[in-house]
C-alpha positions as CSV (number, residue, x, y, z in Angstrom):
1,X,-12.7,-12.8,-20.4
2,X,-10.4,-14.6,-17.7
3,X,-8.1,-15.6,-20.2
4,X,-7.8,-12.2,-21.6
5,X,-7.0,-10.8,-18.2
6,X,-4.9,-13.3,-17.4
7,X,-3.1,-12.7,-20.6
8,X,-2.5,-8.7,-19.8
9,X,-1.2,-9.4,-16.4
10,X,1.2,-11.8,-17.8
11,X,2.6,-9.4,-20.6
12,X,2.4,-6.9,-18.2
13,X,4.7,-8.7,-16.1
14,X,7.0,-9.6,-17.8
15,X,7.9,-6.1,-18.9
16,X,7.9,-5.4,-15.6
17,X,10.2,-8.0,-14.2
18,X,12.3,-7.3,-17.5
19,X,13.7,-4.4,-15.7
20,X,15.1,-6.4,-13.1
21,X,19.4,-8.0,-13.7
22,X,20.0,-5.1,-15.8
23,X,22.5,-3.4,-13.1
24,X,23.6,-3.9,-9.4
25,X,22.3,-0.3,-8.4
26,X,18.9,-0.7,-10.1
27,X,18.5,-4.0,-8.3
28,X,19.1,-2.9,-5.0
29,X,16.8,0.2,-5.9
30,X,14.1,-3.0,-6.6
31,X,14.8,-4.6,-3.4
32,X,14.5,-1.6,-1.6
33,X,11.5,-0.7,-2.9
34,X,9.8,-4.4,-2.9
35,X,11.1,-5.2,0.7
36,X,12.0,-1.4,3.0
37,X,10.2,0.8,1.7
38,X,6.7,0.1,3.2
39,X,8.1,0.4,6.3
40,X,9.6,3.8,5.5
41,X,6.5,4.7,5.0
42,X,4.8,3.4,8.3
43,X,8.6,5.4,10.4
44,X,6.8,8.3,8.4
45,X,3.8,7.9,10.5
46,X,5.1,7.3,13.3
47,X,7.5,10.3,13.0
48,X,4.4,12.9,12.1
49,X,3.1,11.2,15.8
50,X,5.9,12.6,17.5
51,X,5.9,15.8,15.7
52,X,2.8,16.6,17.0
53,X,3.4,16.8,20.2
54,X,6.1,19.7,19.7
55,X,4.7,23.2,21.4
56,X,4.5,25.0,18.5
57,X,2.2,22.0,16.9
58,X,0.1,22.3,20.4
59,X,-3.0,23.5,18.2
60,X,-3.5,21.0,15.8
61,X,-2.3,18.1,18.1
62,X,-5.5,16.7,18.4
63,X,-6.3,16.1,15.1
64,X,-3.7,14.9,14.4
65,X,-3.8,12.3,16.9
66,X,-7.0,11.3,15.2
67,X,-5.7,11.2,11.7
68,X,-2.8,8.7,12.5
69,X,-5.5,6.5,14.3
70,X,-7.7,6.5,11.6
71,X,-4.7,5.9,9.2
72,X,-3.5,3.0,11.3
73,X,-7.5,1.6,11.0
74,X,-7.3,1.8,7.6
75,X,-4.1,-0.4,6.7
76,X,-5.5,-2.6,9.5
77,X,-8.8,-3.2,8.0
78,X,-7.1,-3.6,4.5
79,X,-4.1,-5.9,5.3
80,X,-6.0,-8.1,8.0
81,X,-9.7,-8.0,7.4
82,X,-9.6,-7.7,3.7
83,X,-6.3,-8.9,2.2
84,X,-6.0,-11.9,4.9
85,X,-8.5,-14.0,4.3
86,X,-8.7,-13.7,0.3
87,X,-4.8,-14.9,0.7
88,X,-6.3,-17.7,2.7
89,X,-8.6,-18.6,0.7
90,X,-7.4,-18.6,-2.2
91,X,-3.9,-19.9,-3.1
92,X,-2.5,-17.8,-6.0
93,X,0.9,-18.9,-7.2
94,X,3.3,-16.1,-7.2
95,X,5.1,-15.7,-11.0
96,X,8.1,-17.3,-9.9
97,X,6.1,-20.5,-9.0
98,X,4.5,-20.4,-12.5
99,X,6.8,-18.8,-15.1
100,X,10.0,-19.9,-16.1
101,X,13.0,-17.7,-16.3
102,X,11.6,-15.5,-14.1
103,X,14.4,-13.0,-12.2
104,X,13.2,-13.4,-8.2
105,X,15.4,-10.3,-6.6
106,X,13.1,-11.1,-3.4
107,X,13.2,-13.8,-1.0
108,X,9.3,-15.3,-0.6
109,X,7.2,-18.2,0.2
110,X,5.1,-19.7,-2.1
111,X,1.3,-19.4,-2.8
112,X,-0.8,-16.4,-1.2
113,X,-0.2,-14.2,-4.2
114,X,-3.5,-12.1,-4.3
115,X,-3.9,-9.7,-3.1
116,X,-0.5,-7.8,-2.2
117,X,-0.1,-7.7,1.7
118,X,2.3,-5.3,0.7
119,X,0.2,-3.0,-1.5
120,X,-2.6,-3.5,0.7
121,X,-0.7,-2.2,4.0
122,X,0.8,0.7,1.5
123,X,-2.6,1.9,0.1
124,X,-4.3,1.6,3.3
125,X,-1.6,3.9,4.5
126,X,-1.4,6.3,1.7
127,X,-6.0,6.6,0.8
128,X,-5.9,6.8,5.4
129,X,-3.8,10.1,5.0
130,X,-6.1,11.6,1.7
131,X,-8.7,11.9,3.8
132,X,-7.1,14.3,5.8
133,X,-4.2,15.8,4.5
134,X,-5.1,15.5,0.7
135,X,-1.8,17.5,-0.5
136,X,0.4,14.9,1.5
137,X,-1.2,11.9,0.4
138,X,0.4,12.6,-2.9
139,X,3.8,11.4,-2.1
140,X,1.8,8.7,0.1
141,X,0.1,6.8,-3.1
142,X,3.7,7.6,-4.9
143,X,5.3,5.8,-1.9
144,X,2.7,2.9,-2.0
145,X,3.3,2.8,-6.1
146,X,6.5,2.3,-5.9
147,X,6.5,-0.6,-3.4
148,X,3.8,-2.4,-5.5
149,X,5.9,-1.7,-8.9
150,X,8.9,-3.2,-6.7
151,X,6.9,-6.1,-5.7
152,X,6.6,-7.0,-9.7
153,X,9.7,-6.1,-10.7
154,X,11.1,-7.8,-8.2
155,X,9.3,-11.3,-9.5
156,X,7.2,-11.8,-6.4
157,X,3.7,-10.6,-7.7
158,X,1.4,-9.8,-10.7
159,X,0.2,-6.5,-11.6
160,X,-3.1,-8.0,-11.0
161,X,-1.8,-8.6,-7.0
162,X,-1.0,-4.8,-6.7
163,X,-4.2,-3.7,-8.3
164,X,-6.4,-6.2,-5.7
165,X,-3.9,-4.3,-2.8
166,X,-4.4,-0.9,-4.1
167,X,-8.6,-2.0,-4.1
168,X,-8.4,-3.3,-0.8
169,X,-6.6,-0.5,0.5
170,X,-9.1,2.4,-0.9
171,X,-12.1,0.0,0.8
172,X,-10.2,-0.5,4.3
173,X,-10.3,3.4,4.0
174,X,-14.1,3.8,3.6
175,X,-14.6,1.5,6.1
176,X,-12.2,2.8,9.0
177,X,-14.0,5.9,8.0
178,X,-17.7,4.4,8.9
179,X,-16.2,2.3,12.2
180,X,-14.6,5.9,13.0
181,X,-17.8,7.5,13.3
182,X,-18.9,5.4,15.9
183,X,-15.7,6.5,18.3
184,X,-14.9,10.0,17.3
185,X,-15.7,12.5,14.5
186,X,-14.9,11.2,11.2
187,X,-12.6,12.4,8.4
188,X,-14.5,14.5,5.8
189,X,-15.5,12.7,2.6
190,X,-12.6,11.5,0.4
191,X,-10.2,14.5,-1.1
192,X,-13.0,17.3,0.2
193,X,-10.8,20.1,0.6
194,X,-7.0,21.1,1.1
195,X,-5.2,19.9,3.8
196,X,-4.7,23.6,5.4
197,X,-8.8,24.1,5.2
198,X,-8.6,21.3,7.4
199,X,-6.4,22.4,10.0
């Protein structure tokens, strides 16, 4: 079974990383995507923080507030408490350690393959905002697919890598959400709703 898995994420891969060297635009689209976009993602946050506290947003500046704390829980508990120590503990080579003629269009360490900090940080993000603004989160899990599709393209992680981040991500969610109820009112349940019954 471990072989047959093993098998898919290496075809999987390669098809993958074959799109990388094909141009100089598409590259830097790769690199982008493996290496800035995450943290466009996070300036998004950040920027709906100080949005809220515009007059007109007066109303719904409270729960907002709450949303991007429970958002930055979530990627917490998914890239530290979750991702971390797996990394640690286990010390997954990265394709480019593994695979010959691999094309690396990232700059990375070795080891600590699985799972994605990366895609861990980016689903964290994107499942944090679906609990409260369901609509939005659409672009969010976009935005965290194409940082983990930039990751493998890119020749710094497997498919299988991405797939751990996306997994840790969805369960740094849940959790935020039960540590949340402790402190103040939690999100509703996962996708229950639209994000304007919410408001």
């Amino acid at each position: 079974m471990m072989v047959q898995l093993h098998r898919v994420d290496l075809i999987a891969f390669r098809i993958f990383n074959g799109l990388a060297g094909r141009s100089h635009v598409g590259d830097a689209l790769i690199r982008f995507c493996a290496g800035y976009l995450l943290y466009v993602m996070i300036a998004g946050i950040m920027l709906f923080v100080a949005i809220t506290f515009l007059s007109r947003l007066r109303a719904s500046r409270q729960k907002n507030i709450k949303a991007a704390l429970f958002i930055a829980l979530s990627a917490f508990i998914a890239r530290v408490a979750i991702a971390e120590p797996i990394r640690f503990l286990w010390h997954r080579e990265r394709p480019f350690e593994s695979l010959a003629g691999v094309r690396q269009l990232v700059a990375h360490p070795n080891g600590a393959s699985f799972p994605s900090g990366h895609a861990s940080l980016a689903f964290g993000i994107a499942v944090g905002v679906a609990y409260y603004y369901p609509k939005t989160s659409i672009v969010f899990f976009a935005v965290a697919m194409l940082v983990g599709m930039g990751r493998i393209v890119a020749g710094v992680h497997w498919p299988s890598d991405i797939l751990g981040g996306a997994l840790a991500g969805a369960i740094g969610a849940f959790l935020a959400r039960r540590v949340a109820a402790h402190y103040f009112t939690p999100p509703p349940p996962f996708f229950h709703g639209t994000d304007e019954s919410r408001g």
